[in-house]
C-alpha positions in Angstrom: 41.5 -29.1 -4.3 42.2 -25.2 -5.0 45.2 -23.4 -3.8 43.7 -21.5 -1.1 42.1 -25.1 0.5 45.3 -26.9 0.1 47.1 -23.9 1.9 44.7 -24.0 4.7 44.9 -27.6 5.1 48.6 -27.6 5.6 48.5 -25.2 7.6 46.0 -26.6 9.6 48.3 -30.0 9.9 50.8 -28.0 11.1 49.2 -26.2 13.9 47.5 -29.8 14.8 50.7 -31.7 15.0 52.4 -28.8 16.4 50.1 -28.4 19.5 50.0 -32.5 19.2 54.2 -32.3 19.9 53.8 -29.4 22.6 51.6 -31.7 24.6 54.0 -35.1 24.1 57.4 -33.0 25.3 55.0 -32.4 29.0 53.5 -35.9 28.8 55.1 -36.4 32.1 53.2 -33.1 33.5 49.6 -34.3 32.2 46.9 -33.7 34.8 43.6 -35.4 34.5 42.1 -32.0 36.0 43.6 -30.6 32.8 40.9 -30.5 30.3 39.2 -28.6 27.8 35.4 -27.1 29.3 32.4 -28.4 28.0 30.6 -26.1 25.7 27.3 -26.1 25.4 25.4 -24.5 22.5 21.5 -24.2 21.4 22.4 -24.3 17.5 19.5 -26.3 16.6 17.2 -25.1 19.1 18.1 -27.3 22.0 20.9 -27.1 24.3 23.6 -29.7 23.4 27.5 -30.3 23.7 29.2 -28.3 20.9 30.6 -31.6 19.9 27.7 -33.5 19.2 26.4 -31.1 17.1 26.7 -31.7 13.4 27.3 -28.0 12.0 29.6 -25.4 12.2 29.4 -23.4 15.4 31.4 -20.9 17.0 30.8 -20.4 20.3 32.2 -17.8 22.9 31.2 -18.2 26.7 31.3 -15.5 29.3 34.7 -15.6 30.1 35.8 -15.5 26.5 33.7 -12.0 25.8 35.3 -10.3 29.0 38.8 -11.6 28.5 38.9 -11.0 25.2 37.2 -7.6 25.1 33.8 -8.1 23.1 32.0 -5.2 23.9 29.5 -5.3 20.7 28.9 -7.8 17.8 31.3 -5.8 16.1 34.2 -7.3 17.7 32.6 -11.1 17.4 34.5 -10.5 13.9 37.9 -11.5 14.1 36.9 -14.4 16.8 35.0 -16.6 13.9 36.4 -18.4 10.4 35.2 -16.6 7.0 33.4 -13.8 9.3 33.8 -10.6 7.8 32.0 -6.9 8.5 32.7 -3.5 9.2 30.5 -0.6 10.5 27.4 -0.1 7.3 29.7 3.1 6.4 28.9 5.5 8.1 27.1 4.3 10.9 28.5 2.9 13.8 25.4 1.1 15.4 25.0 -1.0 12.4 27.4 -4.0 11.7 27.2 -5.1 8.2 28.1 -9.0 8.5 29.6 -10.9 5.5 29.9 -14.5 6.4 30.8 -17.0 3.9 31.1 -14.3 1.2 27.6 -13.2 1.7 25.8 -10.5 3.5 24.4 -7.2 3.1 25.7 -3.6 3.1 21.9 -1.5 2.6 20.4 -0.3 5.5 16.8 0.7 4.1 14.1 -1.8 5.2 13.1 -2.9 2.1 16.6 -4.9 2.0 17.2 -7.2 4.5 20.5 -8.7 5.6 21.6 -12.3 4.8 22.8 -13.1 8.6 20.2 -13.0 11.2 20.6 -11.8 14.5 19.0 -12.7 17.2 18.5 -12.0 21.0 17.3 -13.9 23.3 15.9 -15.5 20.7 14.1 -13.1 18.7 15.1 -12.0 15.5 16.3 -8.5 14.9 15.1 -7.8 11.9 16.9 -4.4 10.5 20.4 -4.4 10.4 20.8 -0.8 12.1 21.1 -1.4 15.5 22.4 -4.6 15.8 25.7 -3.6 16.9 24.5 -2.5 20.0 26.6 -2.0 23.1 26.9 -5.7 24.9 26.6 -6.2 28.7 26.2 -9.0 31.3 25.8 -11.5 28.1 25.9 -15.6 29.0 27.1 -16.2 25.3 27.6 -15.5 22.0 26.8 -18.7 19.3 27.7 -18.1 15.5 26.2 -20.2 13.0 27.8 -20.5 9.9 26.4 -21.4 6.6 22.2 -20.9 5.6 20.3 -22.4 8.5 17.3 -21.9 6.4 15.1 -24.9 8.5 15.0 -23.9 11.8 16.0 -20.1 11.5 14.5 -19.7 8.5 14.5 -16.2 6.1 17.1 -14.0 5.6 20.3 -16.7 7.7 21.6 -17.7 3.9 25.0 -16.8 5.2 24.1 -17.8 9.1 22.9 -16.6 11.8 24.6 -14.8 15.3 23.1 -15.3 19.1 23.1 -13.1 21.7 22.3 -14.8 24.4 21.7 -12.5 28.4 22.5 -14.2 31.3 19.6 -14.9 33.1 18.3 -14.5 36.9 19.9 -16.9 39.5 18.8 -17.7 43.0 21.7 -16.6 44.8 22.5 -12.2 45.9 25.4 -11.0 44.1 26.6 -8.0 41.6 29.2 -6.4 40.4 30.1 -2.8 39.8 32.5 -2.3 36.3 34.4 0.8 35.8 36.4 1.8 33.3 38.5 5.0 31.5 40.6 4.8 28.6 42.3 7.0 25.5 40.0 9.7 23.8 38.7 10.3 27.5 36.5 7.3 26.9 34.5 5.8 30.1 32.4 2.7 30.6 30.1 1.8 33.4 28.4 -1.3 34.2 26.6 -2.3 37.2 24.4 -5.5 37.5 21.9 -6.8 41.0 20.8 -10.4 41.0 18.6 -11.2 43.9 16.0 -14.0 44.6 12.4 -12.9 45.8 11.1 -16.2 46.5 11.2 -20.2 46.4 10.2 -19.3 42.5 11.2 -15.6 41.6 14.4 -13.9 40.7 15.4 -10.9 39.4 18.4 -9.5 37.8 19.0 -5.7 37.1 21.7 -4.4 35.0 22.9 -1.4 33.2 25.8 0.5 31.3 26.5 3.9 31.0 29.3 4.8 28.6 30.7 8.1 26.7 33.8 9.8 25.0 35.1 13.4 25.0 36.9 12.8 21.8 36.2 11.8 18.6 38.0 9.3 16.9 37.9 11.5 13.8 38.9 15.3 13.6 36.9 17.6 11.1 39.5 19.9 9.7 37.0 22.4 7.8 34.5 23.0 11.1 37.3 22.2 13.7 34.6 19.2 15.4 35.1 16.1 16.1 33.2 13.1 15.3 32.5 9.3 15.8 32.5 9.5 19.6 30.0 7.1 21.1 28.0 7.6 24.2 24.8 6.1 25.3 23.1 4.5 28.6 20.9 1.3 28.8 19.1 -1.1 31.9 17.9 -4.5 31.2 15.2 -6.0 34.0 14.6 -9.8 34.0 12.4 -11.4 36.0 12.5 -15.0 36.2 9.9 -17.9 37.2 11.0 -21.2 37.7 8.4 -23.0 40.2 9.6 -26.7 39.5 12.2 -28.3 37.5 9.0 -28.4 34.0 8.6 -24.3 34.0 11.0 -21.5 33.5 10.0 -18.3 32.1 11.9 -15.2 31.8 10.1 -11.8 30.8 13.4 -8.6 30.0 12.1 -5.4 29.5 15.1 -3.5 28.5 15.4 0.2 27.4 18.9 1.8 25.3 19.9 5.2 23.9 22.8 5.3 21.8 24.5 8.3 19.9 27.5 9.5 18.8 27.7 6.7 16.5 27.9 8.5 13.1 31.6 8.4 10.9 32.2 10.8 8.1 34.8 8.8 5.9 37.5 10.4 4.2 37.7 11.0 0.4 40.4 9.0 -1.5 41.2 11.9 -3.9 41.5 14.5 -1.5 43.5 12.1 1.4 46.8 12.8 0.0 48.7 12.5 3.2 46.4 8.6 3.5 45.1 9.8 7.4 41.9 8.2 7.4 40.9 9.9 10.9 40.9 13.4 9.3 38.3 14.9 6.8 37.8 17.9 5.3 33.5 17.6 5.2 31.7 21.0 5.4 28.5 19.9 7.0 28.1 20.5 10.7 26.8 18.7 13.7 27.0 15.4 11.8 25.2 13.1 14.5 23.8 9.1 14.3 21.6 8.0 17.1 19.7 5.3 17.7 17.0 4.8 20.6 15.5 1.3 21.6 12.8 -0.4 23.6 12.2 -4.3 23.7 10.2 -6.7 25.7 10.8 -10.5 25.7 8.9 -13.1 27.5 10.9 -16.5 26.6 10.9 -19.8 28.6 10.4 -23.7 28.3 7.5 -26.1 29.9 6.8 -29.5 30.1 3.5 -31.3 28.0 4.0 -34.7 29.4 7.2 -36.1 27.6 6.9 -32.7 25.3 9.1 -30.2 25.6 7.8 -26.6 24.5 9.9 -23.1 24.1 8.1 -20.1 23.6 9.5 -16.9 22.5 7.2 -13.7 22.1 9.4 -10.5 21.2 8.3 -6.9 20.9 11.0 -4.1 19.7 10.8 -0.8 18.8 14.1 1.2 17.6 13.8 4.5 16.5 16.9 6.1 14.2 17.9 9.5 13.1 21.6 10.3 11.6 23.1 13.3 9.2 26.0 12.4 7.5 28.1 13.6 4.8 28.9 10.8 2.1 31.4 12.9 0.5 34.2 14.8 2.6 34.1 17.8 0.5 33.2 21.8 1.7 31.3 22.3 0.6 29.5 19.3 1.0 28.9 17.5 -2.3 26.3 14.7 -1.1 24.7 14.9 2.3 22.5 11.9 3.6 19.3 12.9 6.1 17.6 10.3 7.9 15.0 9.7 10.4 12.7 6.0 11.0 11.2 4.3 12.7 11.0 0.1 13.0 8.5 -2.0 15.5 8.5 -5.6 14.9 6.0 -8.3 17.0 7.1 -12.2 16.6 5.9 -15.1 18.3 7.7 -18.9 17.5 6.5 -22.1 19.6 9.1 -24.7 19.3 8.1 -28.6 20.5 10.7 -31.1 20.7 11.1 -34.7 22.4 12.3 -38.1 21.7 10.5 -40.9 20.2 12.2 -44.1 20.5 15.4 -43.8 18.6 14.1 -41.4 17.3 14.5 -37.0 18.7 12.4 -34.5 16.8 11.6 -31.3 16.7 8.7 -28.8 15.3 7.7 -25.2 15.7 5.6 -22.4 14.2 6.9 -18.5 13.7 5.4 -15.4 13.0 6.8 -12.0 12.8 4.8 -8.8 12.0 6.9 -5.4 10.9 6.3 -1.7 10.4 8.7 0.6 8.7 8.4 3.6 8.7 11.3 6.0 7.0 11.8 9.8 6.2 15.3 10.1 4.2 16.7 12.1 1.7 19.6 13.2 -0.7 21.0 16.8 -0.6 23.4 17.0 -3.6 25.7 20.1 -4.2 27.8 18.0 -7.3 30.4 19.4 -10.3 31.1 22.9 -8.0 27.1 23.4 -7.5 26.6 22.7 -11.6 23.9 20.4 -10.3 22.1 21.4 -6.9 19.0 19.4 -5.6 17.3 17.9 -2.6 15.1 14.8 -2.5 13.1 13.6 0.3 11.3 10.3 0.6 8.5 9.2 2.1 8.7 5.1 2.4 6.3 3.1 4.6 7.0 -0.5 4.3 5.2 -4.1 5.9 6.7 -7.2 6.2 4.6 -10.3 7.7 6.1 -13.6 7.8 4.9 -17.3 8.4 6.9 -20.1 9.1 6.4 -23.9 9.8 9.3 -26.1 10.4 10.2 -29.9 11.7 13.6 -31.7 12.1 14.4 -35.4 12.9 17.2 -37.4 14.0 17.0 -40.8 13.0 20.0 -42.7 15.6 20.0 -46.0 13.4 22.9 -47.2 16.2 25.2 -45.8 18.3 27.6 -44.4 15.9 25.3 -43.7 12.7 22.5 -41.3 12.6 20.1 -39.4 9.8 18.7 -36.0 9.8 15.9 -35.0 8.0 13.9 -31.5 8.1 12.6 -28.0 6.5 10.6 -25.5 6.6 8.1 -23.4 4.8 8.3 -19.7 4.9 5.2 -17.6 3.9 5.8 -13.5 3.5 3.9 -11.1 2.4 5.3 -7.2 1.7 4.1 -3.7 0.7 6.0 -0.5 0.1 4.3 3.4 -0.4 6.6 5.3 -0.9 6.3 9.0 -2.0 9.2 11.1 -3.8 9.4 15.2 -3.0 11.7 17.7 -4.4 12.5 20.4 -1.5 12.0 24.1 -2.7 15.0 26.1 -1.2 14.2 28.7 0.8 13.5 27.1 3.8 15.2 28.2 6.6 18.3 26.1 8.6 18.4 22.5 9.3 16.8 21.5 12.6 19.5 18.6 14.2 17.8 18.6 17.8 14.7 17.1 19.4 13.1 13.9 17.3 13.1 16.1 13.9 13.7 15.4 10.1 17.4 16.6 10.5 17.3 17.6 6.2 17.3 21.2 5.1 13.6 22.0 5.3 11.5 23.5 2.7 8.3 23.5 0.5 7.8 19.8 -0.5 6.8 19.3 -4.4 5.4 15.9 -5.1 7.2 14.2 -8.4 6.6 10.4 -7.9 5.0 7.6 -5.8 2.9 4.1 -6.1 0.6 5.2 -8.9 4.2 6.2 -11.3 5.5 2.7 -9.6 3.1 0.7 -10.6 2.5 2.2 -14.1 6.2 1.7 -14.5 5.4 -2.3 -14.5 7.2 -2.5 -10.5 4.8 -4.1 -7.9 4.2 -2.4 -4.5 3.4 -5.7 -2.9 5.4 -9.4 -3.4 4.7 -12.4 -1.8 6.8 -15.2 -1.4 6.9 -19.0 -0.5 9.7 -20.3 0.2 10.4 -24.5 1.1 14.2 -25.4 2.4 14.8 -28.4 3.1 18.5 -29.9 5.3 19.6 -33.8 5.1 22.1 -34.7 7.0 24.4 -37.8 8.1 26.5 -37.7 11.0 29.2 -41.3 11.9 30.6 -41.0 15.5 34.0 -42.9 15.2 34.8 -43.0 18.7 33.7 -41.0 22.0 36.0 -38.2 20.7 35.3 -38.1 16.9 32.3 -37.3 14.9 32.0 -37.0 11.4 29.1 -35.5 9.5 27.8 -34.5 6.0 25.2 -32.6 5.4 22.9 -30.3 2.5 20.8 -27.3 3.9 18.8 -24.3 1.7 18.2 -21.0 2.4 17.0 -17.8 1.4 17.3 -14.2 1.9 14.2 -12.3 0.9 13.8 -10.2 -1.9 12.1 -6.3 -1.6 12.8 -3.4 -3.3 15.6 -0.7 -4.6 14.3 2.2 -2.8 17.1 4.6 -2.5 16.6 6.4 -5.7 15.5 9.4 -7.0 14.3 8.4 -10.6 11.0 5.9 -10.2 12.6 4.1 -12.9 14.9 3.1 -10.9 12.3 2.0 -8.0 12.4 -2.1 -8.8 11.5 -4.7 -6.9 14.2 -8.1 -6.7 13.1 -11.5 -5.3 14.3 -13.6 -3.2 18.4 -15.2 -3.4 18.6 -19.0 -2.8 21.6 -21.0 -1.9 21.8 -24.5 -2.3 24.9 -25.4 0.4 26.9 -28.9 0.9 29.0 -28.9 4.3 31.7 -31.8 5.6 33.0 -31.8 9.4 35.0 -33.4 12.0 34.9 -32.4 15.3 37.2 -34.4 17.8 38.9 -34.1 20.7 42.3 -35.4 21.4 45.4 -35.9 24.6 42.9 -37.0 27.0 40.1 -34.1 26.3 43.2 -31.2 26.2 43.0 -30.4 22.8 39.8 -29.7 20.5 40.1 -29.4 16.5 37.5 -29.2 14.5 37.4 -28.8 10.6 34.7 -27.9 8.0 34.9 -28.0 4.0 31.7 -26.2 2.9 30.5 -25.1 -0.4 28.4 -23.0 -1.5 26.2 -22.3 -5.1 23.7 -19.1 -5.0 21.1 -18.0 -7.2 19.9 -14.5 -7.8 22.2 -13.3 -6.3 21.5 -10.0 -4.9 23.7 -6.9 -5.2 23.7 -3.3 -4.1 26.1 -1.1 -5.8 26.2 2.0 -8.0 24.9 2.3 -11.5 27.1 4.1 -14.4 24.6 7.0 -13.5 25.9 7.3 -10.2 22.6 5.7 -8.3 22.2 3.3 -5.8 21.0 -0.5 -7.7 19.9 -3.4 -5.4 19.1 -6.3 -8.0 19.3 -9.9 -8.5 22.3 -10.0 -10.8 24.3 -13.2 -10.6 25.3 -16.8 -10.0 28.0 -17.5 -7.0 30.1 -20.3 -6.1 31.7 -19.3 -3.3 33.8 -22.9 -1.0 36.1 -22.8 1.8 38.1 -24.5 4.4 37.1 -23.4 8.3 39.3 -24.9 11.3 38.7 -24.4 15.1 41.6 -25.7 17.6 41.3 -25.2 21.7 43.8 -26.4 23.6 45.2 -26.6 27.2 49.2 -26.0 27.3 49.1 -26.8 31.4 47.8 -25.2 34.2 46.5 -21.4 33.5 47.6 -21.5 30.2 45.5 -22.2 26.9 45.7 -21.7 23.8 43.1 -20.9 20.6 43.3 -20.6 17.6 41.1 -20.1 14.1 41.5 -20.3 10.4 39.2 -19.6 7.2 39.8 -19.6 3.5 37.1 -18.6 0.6 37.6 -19.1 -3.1 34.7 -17.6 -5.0 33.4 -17.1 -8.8 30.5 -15.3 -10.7 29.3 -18.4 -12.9 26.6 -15.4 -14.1 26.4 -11.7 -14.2 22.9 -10.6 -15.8 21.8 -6.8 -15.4 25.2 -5.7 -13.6 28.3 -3.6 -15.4 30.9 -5.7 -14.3 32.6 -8.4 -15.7 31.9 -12.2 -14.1 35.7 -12.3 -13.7 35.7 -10.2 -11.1 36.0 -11.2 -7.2 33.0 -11.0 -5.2 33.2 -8.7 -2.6 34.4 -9.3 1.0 36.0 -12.6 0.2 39.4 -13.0 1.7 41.3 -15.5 0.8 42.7 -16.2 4.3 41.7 -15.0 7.7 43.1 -16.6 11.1 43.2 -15.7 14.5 45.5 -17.3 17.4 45.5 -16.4 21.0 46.5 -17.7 24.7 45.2 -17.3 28.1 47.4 -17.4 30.6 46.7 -17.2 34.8 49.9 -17.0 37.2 49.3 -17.1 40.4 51.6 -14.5 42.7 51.3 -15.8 46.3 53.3 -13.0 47.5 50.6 -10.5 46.5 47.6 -12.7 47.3 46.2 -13.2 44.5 46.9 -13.8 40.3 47.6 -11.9 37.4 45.2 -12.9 34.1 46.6 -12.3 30.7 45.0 -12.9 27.8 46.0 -11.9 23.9 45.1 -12.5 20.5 46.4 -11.8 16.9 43.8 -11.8 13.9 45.0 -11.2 10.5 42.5 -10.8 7.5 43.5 -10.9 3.8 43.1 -8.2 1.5 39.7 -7.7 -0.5 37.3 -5.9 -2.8 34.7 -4.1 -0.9 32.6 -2.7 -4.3 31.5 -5.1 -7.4 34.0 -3.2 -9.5 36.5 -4.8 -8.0 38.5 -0.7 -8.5 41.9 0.0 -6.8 39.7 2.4 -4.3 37.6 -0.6 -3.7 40.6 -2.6 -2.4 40.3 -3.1 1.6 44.5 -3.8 2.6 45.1 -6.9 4.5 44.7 -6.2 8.3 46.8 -7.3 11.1 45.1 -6.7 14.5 46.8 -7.1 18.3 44.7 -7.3 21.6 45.5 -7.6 24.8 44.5 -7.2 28.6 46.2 -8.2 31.7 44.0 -8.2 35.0 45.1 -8.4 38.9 42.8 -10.4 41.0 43.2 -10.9 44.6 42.0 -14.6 45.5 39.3 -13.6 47.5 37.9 -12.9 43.8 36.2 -9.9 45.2 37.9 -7.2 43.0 39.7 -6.6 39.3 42.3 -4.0 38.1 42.5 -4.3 33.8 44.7 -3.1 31.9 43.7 -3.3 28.4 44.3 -2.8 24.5 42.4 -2.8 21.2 44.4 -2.6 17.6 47.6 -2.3 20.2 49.8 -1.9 17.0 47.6 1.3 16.1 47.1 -0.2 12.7 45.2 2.5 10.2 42.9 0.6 7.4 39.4 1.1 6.1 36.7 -1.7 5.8 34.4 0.0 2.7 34.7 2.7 0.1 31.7 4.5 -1.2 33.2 4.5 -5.0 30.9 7.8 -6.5 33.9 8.0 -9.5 30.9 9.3 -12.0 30.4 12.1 -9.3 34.0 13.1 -8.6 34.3 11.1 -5.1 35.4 7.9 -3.2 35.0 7.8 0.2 36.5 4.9 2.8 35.6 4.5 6.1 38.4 3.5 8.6 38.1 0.9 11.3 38.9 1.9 14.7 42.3 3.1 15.8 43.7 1.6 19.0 42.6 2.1 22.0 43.6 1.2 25.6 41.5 1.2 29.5 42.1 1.2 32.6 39.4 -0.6 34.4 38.4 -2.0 37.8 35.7 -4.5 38.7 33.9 -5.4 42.1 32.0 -8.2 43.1 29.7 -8.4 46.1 27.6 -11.0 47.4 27.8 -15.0 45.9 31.3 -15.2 44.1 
């Protein structure tokens, strides 16, 4: 057992025997009302207690996203074990996940990320938008660990669910207001109302904005990263007897204000991450979306079936500087455009002793990106600007199957997997801009780069005489045994081996075709041990997972000696850990929870890649833990009780580049939250008062290491931030 593993286990111990010893000094309080709440999850596809299922789930209801202030995935973070992310640079819509040690930090479609996100059950498929703003949400469910079998591609780390709450029979809404520091406001507003015996339908919506930025430009006196954005969701539901219920969302979201310049390391003297000295203007990120999901279950005599069909489209544009320098030394233009079509069919039942499950998925994707790179580098010695033309098509094919095999009442086998078919193709087109042009265009649904004459130097022919493909195809089989022993009512104990894989593409953000290479796909082979028990008459939860993972071409994106962008299949990892979960109810209103993760990780191969297989691998803390209370007092001379609830995460330091530099090295971070709510029993109406980050604690999450080019830019996390907000609830409470 490492150092890191036997440090989380004793501490683990301790917070066990410790909330064990709380809950013996009140024995003589115990209340048989005081019990943990049942959680249930869809993990593996069907809803079950979070305690009979055998992998490692993280699960927050309702209640835990409002009280503890989740407003976008972003801040799902610090909530889970060995989760770790941070805006992709410099764009605030996009949340680059790292779970387990492995994710992905490229935004270009021909990379995809190693966590899936889904909503609703459909899969998101580009990373870029998927930190979305959250609203009138039922739950959030993070898988952790490849869930290659029934989630398939591109989950080799996991897999996070966004679940919507869904249309009830009963009138009611609520109106959700809010104001806070950098003259930020938030409005939510949600109508459910039954139309018949058989139809509901729920309308909601958010409105939100901010008058400051969180980051002052010292050069052009602006400021920047200051969200604002609207969105509706309508969900009609049909449920006409207890076999059929069907759900079709159509839901629309504009989102901008989202883009962060970070601030160079050798010009930061003074180490203020919130101000930069960038000379480009009207630096912008916005993101625009439209999706239509038509999800539900229905009854084929003993069969159950769940179908999901999921239409997106997200349209992107940003400008961002990458350097902080005036005048600007390497300025990023962007526009795309993504639509993605899936369908899956899910069938599951129970035969005998035995319950099974099978489904089919398919998911067709068009990319379609205009990008570029304006360089001003050395004091203007080297001057250029590239603009690319990439198309890319993804279609995928999946068949999968699962069975549980309950030999008795205590032991039971799992078997399953699941082959993946995909096929890809790339055209992409590489223009040098003539100067001359004219000014930048920023406004309307433009190519926000300095325009120009375009002068064709490379595309698919020089790609393909260059030995690189422009299409791949890939078959993929991953296969998960499992074995699970219940002990008693209250303890179940489980082993288990899963696969998964993350699918390969191309290294398309360059400007030499020599560098335009295709990678294939990284496998992980993973082995997971649990326990998951209850304990003090259902008052305290505490589950525990030893996991360990080995991956094969591994894929990294970095920088080259050159100063250019690489995404290649350079190593071997181990990467194993320690993950703990504890819930527990102190007496009446008060609860406590509580979290822990620890990650030891080595290259056993570097191939292709200037860096030494000594090195870390990138956003791998050692230790990360969160603990926090809920606490309701009820005041009966005001009529009503006050809600508390707070939370401390901390999260070791680590390398956020393959270099493993001293720029590269992210600082430990210590985060407080709080909010404290007045409710009148009636339960009609809320007053909040809130904090993020209450500490004001100043860190960055990822450095852009350009050292070849004379620059290293970080890019903070956000500073704190407190609200004032007031709720009202009308109709059914």
């Amino acid at each position: 057992m490492n150092l890191v593993l036997a440090r989380a286990v004793r501490i683990a111990i301790a917070a066990t025997l410790g909330a064990t010893a709380a809950t013996a000094s009140m024995a003589q309080n115990t209340d048989n009302d005081l019990v943990l709440t049942e959680v249930t999850v869809t993990a593996q596809r069907t809803s079950a207690s979070l305690q009979d299922v055998p992998i490692s789930v993280t699960a927050l209801s309702a209640e835990d996203i409002d009280r503890q202030q989740i407003n976008n995935t972003l801040d799902v973070i610090s909530k889970v074990p060995n989760l770790v992310g941070s805006n992709n640079v410099g764009l605030g819509s996009a949340t680059s996940f790292f779970l387990r040690g492995v994710g992905q930090d490229e935004s270009l479609a021909t990379s995809d990320p190693a966590i899936g996100t889904y909503v609703d059950g459909v899969y998101i498929a580009r990373q870029i938008n998927n930190n979305a703003f959250l609203y009138d949400m039922d739950r959030i469910e993070v898988l952790r660990g490849p869930q290659g079998t029934l989630y398939g591609r591109n989950t080799s780390g996991g897999a996070v669910k966004v679940i919507t709450r869904k249309p009830e029979d009963e009138l009611k809404g609520y109106v959700d207001l809010s104001y806070g520091e950098y003259d930020a406001y938030t409005g939510r507003a949600m109508i459910n109302a039954p139309i018949s015996d058989t139809l509901s339908l729920r309308l909601n919506g958010f409105v939100l904005g901010q008058d400051e930025g969180y980051i002052k430009n010292l050069t052009t006196k602006e400021e920047i990263w200051a969200p604002e954005g609207y969105g509706a969701r309508a969900q009609l539901r049909f449920q006409p007897n207890d076999d059929v219920d069907f759900t079709l969302a159509v839901e629309y979201a504009d989102e901008e204000g989202t883009g962060l310049t970070g601030s160079d390391f050798a010009r930061n003297t003074d180490r203020n991450l919130f101000t930069v000295v960038s000379g480009l203007r009207d630096q912008f990120a916005e993101t625009d979306q439209t999706a239509v999901t038509l999800g539900g279950t229905f009854k084929l005599g003993s069969v159950t079936v769940e179908s999901i069909t999921g239409w997106r489209d997200l349209n992107q544009r940003f400008l961002l500087d990458l350097s902080d320098a005036a005048p600007s030394q390497y300025i990023l233009p962007h526009k795309s455009n993504h639509e993605q079509l899936s369908q899956e069919f899910v069938f599951s039942g129970e035969a005998g002793r035995v319950d099974w499950l099978a489904g089919i998925f398919y998911m067709d994707e068009k990319n379609r990106t205009e990008n570029g790179d304006e360089l001003f580098l050395f004091g203007g010695a080297f001057a250029a600007n590239f603009r690319r033309d990439l198309r890319n098509d993804n279609e995928n094919y999946g068949i999968f199957a699962e069975a549980t095999f309950n030999l008795n009442d205590q032991w039971s086998f799992t078997a399953g997997g699941r082959q993946t078919e995909e096929k890809k193709t790339v055209n992409n087109t590489q223009f040098f801009v003539a100067p001359g042009g004219g000014p930048r265009d920023v406004g309307g649904n433009n190519y926000p780069g300095v325009p120009g004459g375009l002068v064709r130097l490379w595309g698919n022919p020089e790609i393909l005489a260059n030995g690189e493909p422009t299409k791949l195809d890939f078959s993929e089989f991953t296969p998960k045994l499992a074995v699970q022993y219940r002990i008693s009512d209250d303890l179940l104990t489980y082993a288990s081996y899963t696969e998964g894989f993350k699918s390969g593409g191309w290294n398309a953000r360059v400007t030499d075709v020599r560098d335009f290479v295709a990678f294939q796909p990284e496998t992980v082979k993973s082995m997971e041990l649990g326990l998951k028990s209850e304990w003090m008459d259902d008052r305290l939860r505490a589950n525990f997972t030893y996991f360990q993972a080995d991956y094969d071409d591994f894929i990294i994106s970095a920088l080259n000696d050159a100063g250019r962008f690489v995404t290649i299949n350079a190593a071997e990892v181990k990467i194993d850990g320690f993950e703990v979960e504890l819930a527990f109810v102190a007496a009446d209103g008060l609860d406590f929870f509580a979290s822990l993760g620890t990650m030891d990780n080595e290259y056993k191969k570097v191939v292709g890649a200037d860096f030494p297989k000594s090195n870390q691998v990138k956003r791998t803390p050692e230790m990360s833990y969160q603990l926090g209370f809920n606490w309701d007092v009820a005041l009966p001379g005001l009529g009503g009780s006050l809600i508390t609830t707070g939370s401390f995460s901390h999260q070791d330091e680590y390398y956020n580049g393959l270099k493993n530099a001293a720029v590269e090295l992210a600082p430990a971070i210590d985060l407080f939250d709080l909010s404290v709510s007045y409710r009148p029993d009636s339960g009609r109406w809320a007053l909040t008062a809130s904090c993020k980050n209450c500490s004001d604690e100043e860190y960055f999450h990822s450095t852009l290491n350009f050292g070849q080019l004379g620059f290293a830019t970080q890019f903070p996390g956000l500073p704190r931030t407190w609200k004032l907000g007031f709720r009202y609830n009308f109709g059914a409470l």
